[in-house]
Legacy VTK file of the C-alpha trace (Angstrom):
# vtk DataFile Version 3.0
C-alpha trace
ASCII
DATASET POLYDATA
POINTS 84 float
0.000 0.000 0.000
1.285 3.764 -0.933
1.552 6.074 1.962
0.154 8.907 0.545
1.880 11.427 3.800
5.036 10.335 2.568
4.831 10.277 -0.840
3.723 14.612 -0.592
6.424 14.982 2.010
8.570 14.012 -0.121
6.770 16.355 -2.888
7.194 19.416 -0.983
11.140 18.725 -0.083
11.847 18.040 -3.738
9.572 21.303 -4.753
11.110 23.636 -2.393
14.509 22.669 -3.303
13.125 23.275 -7.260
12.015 27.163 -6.302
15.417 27.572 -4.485
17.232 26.385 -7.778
14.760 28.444 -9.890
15.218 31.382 -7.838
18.802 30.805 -8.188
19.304 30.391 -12.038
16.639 34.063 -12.640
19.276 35.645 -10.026
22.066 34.212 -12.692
20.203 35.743 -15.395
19.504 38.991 -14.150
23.156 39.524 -13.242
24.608 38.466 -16.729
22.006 40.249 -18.753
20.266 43.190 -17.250
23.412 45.407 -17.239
23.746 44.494 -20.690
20.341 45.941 -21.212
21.221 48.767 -18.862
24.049 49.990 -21.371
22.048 49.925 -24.509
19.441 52.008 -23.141
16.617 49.461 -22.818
14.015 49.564 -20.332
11.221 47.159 -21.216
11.351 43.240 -22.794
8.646 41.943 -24.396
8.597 38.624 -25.256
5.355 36.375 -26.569
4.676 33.126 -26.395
2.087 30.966 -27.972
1.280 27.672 -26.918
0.816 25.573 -23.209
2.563 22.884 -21.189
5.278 20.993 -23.636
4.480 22.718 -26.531
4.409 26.495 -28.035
6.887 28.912 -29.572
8.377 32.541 -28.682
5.855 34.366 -31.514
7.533 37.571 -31.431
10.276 39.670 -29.181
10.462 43.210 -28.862
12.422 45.671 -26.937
11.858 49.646 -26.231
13.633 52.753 -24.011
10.134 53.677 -23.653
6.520 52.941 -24.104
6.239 54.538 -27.034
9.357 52.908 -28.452
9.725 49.391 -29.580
12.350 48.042 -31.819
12.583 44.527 -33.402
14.180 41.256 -31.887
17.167 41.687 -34.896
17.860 45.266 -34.187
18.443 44.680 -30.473
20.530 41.379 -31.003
22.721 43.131 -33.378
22.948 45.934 -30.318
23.747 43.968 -27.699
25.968 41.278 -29.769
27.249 42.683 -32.549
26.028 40.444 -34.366
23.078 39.384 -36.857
LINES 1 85
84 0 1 2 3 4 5 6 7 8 9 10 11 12 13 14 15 16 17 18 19 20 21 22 23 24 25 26 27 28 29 30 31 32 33 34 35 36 37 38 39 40 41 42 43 44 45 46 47 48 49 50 51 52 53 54 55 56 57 58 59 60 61 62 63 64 65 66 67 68 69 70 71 72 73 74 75 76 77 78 79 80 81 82 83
């Protein structure tokens, strides 16, 4: 027979440790590309996604300095990059 208190004990010990480690990798992220962002002037991300669970696609990315603003996914790469 399954013991059902152990089996979600054991849930919520691996789950917390998962929102520590995915706490951990955004703080990762933010450090290695917000200042990057920062120094070319951008202030807002946009990025859309289409689809649920396994399956979906980014649909379009956009950056501005302001609302009123927004640039294309290419222009920004080639900002940030150098590259195309």
């Amino acid at each position: 027979m399954i013991d059902i208190e152990a089996v979600m004990a054991d849930f919520a010990v691996r789950q917390a440790e998962r929102q520590v480690q995915v706490a951990e990798e955004i703080q990762q992220l933010k450090t290695a590309i917000l200042p990057r962002l920062q120094e070319a002037g951008i202030a807002r991300v946009e990025i859309r996604f289409d689809g649920c669970g396994d399956s979906g696609a980014v649909e379009d990315c956009a950056w501005s300095a302001s609302s009123t603003c927004a640039k294309t996914w290419a222009r920004s790469r080639r900002l940030l990059t150098g590259r195309a």
